[in-house]
N, C-alpha and C positions, 0 to 999 in steps of 0.2 A: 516330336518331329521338328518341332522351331528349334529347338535346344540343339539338336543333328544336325541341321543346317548355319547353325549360328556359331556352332564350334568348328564343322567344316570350313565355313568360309574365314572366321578367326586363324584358323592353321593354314590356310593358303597364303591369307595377306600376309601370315609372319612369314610363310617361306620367302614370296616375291620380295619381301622388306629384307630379308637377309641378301638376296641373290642382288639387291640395288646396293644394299650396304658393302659386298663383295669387291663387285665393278666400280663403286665411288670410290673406295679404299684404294682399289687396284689401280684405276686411272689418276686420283691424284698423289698417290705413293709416287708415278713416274715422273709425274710433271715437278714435286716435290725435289727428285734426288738431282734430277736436269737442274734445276732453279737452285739446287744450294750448290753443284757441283760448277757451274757456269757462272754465277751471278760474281758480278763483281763488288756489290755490297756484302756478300756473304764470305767473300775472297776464299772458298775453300777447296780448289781446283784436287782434291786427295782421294780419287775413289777408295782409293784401294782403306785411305784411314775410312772414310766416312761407311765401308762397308766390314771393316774390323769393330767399329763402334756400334754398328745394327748387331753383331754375334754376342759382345760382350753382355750391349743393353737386355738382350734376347737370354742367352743363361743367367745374367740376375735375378729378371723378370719371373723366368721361370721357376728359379728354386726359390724365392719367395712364394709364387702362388701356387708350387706343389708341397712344400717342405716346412714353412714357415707358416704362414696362413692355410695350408692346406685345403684351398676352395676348389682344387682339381687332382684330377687322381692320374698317376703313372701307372701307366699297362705295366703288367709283371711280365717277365719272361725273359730279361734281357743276362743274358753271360759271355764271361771276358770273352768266350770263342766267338761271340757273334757281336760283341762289341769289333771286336780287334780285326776280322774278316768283312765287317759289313755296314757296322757305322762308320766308320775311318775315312773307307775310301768312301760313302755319303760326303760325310761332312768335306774330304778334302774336293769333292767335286763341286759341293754347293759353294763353298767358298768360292772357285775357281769359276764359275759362273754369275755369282752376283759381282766379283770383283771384275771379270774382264767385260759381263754386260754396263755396269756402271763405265767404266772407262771408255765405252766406244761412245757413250753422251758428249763427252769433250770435245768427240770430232765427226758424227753425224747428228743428224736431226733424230728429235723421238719420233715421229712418222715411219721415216724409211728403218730404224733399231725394228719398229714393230713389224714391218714388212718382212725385214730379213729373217724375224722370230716367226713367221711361217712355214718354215722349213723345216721346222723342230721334229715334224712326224715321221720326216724322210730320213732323219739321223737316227731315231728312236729307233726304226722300224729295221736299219740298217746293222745298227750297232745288234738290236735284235735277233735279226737272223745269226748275224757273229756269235752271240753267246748260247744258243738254241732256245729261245724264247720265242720267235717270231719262225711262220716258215711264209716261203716265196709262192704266189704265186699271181699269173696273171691279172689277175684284179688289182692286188694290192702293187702290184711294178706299174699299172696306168693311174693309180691313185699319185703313187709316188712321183710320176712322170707330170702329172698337172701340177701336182704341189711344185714341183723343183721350175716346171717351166713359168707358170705364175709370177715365182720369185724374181726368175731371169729379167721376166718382161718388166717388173716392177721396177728390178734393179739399172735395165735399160731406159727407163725413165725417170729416173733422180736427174737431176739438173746438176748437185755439186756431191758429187761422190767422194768422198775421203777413203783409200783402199785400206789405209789404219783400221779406220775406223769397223769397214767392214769386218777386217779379218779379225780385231775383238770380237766382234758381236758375233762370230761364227765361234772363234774361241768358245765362249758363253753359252753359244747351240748345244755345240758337241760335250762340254762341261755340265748342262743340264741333261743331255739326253743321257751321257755315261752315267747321271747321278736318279734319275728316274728306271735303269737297265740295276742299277745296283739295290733300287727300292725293291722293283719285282723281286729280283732274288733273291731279298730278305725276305717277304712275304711267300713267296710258290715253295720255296727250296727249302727254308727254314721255319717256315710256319708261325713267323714272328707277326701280330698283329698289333701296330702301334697307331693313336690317334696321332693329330696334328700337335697337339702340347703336347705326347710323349716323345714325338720326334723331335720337333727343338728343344726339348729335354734335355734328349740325349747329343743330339746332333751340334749346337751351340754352340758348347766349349771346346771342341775337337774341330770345327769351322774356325772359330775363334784363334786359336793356335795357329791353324794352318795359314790364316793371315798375317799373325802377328809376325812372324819369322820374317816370311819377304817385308812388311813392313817396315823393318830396323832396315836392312839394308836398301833399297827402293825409297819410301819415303819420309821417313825419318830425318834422313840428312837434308832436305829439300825444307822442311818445313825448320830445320833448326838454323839451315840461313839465310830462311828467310824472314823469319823472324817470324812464323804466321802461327805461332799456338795462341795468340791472343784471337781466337776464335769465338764465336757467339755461341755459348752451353745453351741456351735456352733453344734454337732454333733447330741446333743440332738434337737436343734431347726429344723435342717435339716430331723430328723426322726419325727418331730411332721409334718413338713411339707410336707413330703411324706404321710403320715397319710392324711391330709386335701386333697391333690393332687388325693389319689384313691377313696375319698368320692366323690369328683368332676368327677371323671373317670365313676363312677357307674352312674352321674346324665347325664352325656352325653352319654353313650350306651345306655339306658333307652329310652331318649330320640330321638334315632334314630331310634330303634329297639323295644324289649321290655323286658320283665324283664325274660322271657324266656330265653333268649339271653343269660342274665346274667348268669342262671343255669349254661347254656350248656358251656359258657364262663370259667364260675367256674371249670366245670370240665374239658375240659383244664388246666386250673390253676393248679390245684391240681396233676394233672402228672406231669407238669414242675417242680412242688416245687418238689415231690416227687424223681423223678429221677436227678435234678442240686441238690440237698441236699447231696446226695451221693457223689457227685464232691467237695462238698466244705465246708464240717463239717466232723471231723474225730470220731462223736459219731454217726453218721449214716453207717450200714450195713446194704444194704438191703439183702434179702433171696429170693429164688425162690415159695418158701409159702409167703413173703410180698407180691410178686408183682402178684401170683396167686388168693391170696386173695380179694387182694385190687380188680383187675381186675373183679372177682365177684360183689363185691359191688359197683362198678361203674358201669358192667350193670345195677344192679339196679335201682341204681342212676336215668342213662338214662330210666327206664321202667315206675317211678314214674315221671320223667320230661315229660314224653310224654305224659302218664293219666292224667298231668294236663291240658298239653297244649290241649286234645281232650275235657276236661272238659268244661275249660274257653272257647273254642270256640263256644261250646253248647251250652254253657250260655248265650254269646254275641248275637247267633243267638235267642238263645227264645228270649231274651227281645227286640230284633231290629224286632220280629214278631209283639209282643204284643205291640211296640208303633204304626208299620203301620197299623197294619189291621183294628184296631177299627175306624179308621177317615173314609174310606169310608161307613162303617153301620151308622155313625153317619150322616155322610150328605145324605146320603141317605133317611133315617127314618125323617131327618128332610123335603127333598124337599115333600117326601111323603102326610107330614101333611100340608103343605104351601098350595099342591095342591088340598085338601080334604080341 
């Protein structure tokens, strides 16, 4: 019985220690790309390079510790048809996401970035319906309706709004909700189940590309007269690798827990960033409208996390009905006829 409870409690502290390692990862991954992208001792104002340098670092990373050292295993099942129909557009969307969320850092503050990343359920849930994955109904349109007004009032209390800035960070919305609309239908439609290292596996070098192109044209020439490749490797290498570290953060809570977790984890996250951002960037102010707002859209947040989690469990339960219950009619009907 000591031993049952000493291993119990053993396996919670490690989950809760992964779920803090997640959120420390996550909140200073943000503060990390603001501070190299802004800082003027780091001089490296280049989202778009500094998130083509995350993909690069991320498929090296990887085919070393799948292929080379072999300490992690890629899920089987991947061909050219569901590369070419379903990673692609992934990876061109997660690029298109980390690259225009990075870029709205330049011209709002990380508080109100993570405000306006509240709205992420309403595009999901939107683009959802569009592709028949989601269906409408009254609950989920007043869910929708808090989350998006939330956002408004949030956004009506920023003190210096940069409209650039915002319509990146929506760019980035709708770039990650297209890129989460194209996961499910690698998984429901194609029955593909990949970890978190199998998908930046796969997903890396085809992100990677899809940057490197606007790259050459966009910032390339910017950084060649400017003279700015005499850039810091070290600090840069350290923020690609904090990058890699909370991809790996995500594949181990997952792993203990579930991807629910993650949500609810997220939104933790997103307070912490919100309120130490005030602490420690002088172009964040927040407002008693930010944080009224935002607070709106968070419960939402939570009302949309919970329709899922009642959703998926539903689900889980019909199908674990429909595999039992047909075996005993089947043996039945069969002893039936044995004895006729």
């Amino acid at each position: 019985m000591a031993d049952r409870l000493t291993r119990f409690f053993r396996e919670e502290a490690l989950t809760y220690a992964y779920i803090l390692l997640y959120i420390a990862l996550s909140s200073g991954q943000i503060f990390f790309n603001k501070w190299v992208l802004s800082s003027k001792q780091i001089n490296f104002p280049y989202p778009l390079g500094l998130t083509l340098l995350h993909m690069v670092f991320s498929s090296v990373l990887c085919f070393l510790l799948t292929k080379v050292l072999k300490i992690m295993k890629i899920e089987e099942g991947m061909t050219t048809e569901i590369y070419a129909t379903s990673v692609i557009p992934i990876g061109a969307m997660f690029a298109m996401t980390l690259w225009l969320g990075n870029t709205a850092y330049l011209y709002i503050s990380v508080a109100f970035a993570q405000m306006l990343k509240a709205i992420m359920p309403v595009a999901v849930f939107i683009l959802g319906v569009a592709a028949g994955l989601e269906v409408m109904s009254c609950r989920m349109l007043l869910i929708m309706s808090i989350i998006s007004f939330g956002v408004l009032v949030a956004s009506y209390g920023e003190i210096n709004v940069s409209w650039i800035g915002v319509v990146y960070q929506m760019g980035g919305v709708v770039g990650e909700a297209l890129r989460l609309i194209f996961m499910e239908i690698l998984v429901k439609r194609k029955g593909l189940k990949l970890n978190p290292i199998s998908v930046m596996y796969y997903i890396s070098p085809c992100s990677a590309l899809c940057l490197f192109i606007p790259w050459i044209f966009l910032e390339k020439p910017k950084m060649d007269a400017e003279g700015t490749w005499t850039f810091q490797p070290l600090i840069l290498t350290l923020n690609s690798l904090c990058t890699f570290a909370l991809n790996l953060s995500v594949f181990l809570v997952i792993s203990h827990t579930s991807a629910l977790t993650i949500r609810v984890a997220g939104v933790v996250k997103d307070w912490v960033v919100v309120l130490l951002s005030a602490l420690l960037f002088a172009d964040t102010k927040l407002t008693v409208i930010n944080l009224f707002g935002y607070a709106i859209a968070i419960a939402g947040v939570a009302a949309y996390n919970n329709h899922k989690l009642k959703k998926e469990t539903s689900r889980v339960n019909s199908d674990e009905s429909q595999v039992v219950q047909p075996v005993p009619m089947t043996t039945s009907s069969t002893s039936e006829k044995a004895n006729t």
